[in-house]
C-alpha positions, 0 to 999 in steps of 0.5 A: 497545835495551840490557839496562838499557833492556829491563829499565825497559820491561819493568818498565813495561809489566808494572807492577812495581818496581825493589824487587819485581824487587830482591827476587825477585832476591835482591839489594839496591835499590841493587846492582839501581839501581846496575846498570841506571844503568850497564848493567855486567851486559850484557856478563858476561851476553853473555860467558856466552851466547857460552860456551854457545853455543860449548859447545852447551848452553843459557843456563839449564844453564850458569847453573844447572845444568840445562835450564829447558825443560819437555821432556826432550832425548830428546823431540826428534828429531835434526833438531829438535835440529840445527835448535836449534843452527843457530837459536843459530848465526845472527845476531839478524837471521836469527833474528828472521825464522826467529821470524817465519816460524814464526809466520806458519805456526802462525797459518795453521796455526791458522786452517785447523785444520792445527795439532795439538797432540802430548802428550809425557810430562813432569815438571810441579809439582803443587801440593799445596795445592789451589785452591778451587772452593767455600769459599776456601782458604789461599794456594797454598803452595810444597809440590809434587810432580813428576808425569810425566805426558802428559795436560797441555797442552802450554802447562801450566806446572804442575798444582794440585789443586781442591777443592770443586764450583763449578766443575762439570762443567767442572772435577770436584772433587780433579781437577787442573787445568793451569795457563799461568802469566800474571799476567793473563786475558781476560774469561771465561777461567778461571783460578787466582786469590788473592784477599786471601790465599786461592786459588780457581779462577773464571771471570774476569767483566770485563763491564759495568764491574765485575770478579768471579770467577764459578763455572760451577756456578749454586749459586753466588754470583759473587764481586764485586772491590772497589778494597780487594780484593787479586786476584793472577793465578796462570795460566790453566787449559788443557784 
């Protein structure tokens, strides 16, 4: 499937614009539309592959200036680090059956409880303003601090801290929560949300036809989603 193909799927599949992807990218509607018409970035974005892999480093530090990975290079081994540069070595076949193999054994892993998470120390965002277990709160704004830290799941993306007791005791109040970033949950996940402007952590109720955003502590009312809501997903909280 080519690039232009892959994007207008996936902007299917994910329910998004051509204008918000426009946006996010910081450029024009028309430059984005013109693009995927012709499919004119595929082989800049292949050049650019082929220089990192032939330099060793990854896509993102090519392009921007630094690894994207959550984990620093001295946090893998070198075997890891050879097994990495033999992935990017072989071709889309090879890795497609490496990615399946690996998966097949992590689910195995996961089914008979061999599969063990190692925490490694991290720099993770923390967001500074907090999201709500209580009274609502302003939108999560970009004001964050980075923390290093090896207490965070290893699938957090970011740490926010909770303000209120709604939440309680699952989640204390000015406790950090962590975060996978993901813009949707499964019935009873709890999660970070921004409801009509303002950021809260609930439990996320899809039963019985109706949607709400429900608090662990029974002192609370759940709060009810109505069509003229405008509910964002945020992330999961992992623990």
């Amino acid at each position: 499937m080519s690039f232009n193909k892959k994007v207008l799927k996936l902007l299917k599949e994910k329910k998004k614009t051509k204008a918000e992807l426009a946006k996010a990218a910081g450029i024009p509607y028309t430059t984005l539309d013109s693009m995927l018409k012709r499919d004119s970035d595929t082989s800049r974005l292949t050049t650019i592959y082929k220089i990192a892999e032939f330099l060793e480093v990854s896509f993102e530090e090519l392009v921007f200036d630094k690894p994207m990975l959550s984990a620093k290079n001295d946090d893998f081994s070198d075997e890891e680090k050879n097994l990495i540069l033999d992935f990017r070595r072989i071709d889309e076949r090879g890795r497609d059956t490496v990615i399946a193999t690996l998966n097949y054994e992590v689910s195995l892993a996961r089914r008979t409880g061999a599969f063990k998470l190692t925490a490694s120390k991290r720099s993770l965002p923390v967001y500074n303003a907090p999201a709500a277990a209580g009274a609502a709160l302003p939108m999560i704004a970009d004001d964050y601090t980075l923390m290093e830290t090896d207490e965070a799941p290893l699938d957090a993306d970011f740490g926010i801290i909770i303000s209120g007791d709604s939440m309680e005791p699952t989640i204390s109040d000015g406790s950090i929560a962590w975060v996978k970033r993901q813009d949707n949950l499964n019935d009873g996940e709890i999660g970070i949300f921004i409801l009509n402007g303002e950021s809260l952590c609930k439990k996320y109720d899809a039963s019985n036809g109706t949607y709400s955003l429900v608090s662990v502590n029974k002192k609370y009312h759940p709060i009810e989603i109505l069509e003229s809501d405008d509910l964002r997903f945020v992330g999961k909280v992992v623990f």
